[in-house]
Each structure stands twice: as C-alpha cells, then as structure tokens.
C-alpha positions in Angstrom: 24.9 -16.5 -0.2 21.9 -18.2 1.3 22.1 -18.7 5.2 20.8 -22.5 5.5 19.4 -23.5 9.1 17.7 -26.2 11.3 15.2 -26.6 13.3 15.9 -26.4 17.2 14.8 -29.3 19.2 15.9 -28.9 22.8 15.2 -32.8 22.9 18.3 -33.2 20.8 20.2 -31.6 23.6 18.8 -33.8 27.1 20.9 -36.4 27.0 21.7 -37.5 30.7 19.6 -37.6 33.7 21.5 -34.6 34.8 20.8 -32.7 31.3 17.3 -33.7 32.2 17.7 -32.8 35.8 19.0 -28.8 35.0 16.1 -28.6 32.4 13.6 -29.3 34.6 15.1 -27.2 37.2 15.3 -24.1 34.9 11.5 -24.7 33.7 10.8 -25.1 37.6 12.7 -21.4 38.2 10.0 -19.9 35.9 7.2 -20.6 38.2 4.8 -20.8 34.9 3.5 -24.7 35.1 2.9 -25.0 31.6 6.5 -24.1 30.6 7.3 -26.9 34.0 4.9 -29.5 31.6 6.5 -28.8 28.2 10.3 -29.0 29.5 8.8 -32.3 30.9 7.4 -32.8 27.4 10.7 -32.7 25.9 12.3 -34.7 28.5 9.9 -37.8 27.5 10.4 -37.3 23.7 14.1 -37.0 24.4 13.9 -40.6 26.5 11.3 -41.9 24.2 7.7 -40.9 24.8 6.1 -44.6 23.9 8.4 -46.8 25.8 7.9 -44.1 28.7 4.6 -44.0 28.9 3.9 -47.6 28.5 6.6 -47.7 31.2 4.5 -45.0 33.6 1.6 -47.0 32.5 -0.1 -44.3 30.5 -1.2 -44.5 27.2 1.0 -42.3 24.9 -1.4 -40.2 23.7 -2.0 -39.1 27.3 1.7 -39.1 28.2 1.6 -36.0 25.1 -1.6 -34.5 25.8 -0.5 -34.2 29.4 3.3 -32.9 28.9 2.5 -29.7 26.5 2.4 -26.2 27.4 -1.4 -26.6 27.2 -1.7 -29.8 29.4 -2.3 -29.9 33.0 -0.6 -33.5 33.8 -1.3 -34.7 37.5 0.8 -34.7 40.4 0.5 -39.0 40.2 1.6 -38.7 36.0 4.1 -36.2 37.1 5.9 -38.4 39.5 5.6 -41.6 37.2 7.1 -40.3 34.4 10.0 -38.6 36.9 10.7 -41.8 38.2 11.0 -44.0 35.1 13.5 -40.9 33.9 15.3 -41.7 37.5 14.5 -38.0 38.3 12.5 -36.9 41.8 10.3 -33.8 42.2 12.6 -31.5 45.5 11.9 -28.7 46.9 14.0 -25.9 47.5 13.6 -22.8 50.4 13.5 -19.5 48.4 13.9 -15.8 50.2 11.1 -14.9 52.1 8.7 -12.3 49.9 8.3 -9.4 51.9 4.7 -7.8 52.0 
C-alpha cells in the first residue's frame, strides 16, 4: 500500500493572534534572524500577505521579499506588519552569560 501525504504549511496552523504570538516567540528563542523573518513570513501569508501589506503600507512584493529566511526586513517593516497582526515586539531578561 502506497503511503499518500501533504505538504506541510505551518501557515495552515496560525490561526489566532496567540498561535501567531507563540510562533514568533519560538522563532525569537532561536536567536537566528532569518528563521525570526520566515516565521514572520508565515505569519503574514497566514493573515493574508496582500491585504497586510497594503495595510503596513508596503507593497506586497516587499512585504515577501522582506519576510523570507533570506530577507533582512527593517525594524520600521517589522513593527508595521506586528501591529496590523495586533502583535508587539517585548523583550525578555535571559540568564546572565558567564565569561
């Protein structure tokens, strides 16, 4: 028998501001920026990426460019696109590395 599957799109999964919210805070654990812009990615293509970025006032093709692994979005398109999700950017204290 044939094992039939389907392609995983985390998108499919970020359904509430607070699915968003834990995504983004799990990217944010990583440290690694680009995997920080590609769970942001997802975010906008869960929440539709053209009526977000018109929204943010980018052009969509920027809004995608920006939000990939391989993007480098700016702290300004960063907090646009968090606030038209109804998200904010927080900061947490960590344990002091020890040199």
């Amino acid at each position: 028998m044939k094992l039939e599957t389907a392609p995983f799109d985390p998108a499919d999964y970020v359904i509430t501001p607070q699915d968003a919210a834990a995504y983004l805070t799990d990217a944010m654990a990583s440290g690694d920026a680009a995997v920080v812009a590609a769970a942001l990615g997802t975010i906008a293509r869960a929440h539709g990426a053209g009526r977000l970025a018109k929204a943010a006032g980018l052009s969509r093709a920027a809004l995608y460019n920006g939000l990939t692994a391989t993007g480098n979005p700016t702290l300004a398109t960063m907090m646009s696109v968090l606030g038209e999700l109804g998200l904010t950017l927080a900061a947490e204290a960590r344990e002091p590395v020890e040199s």
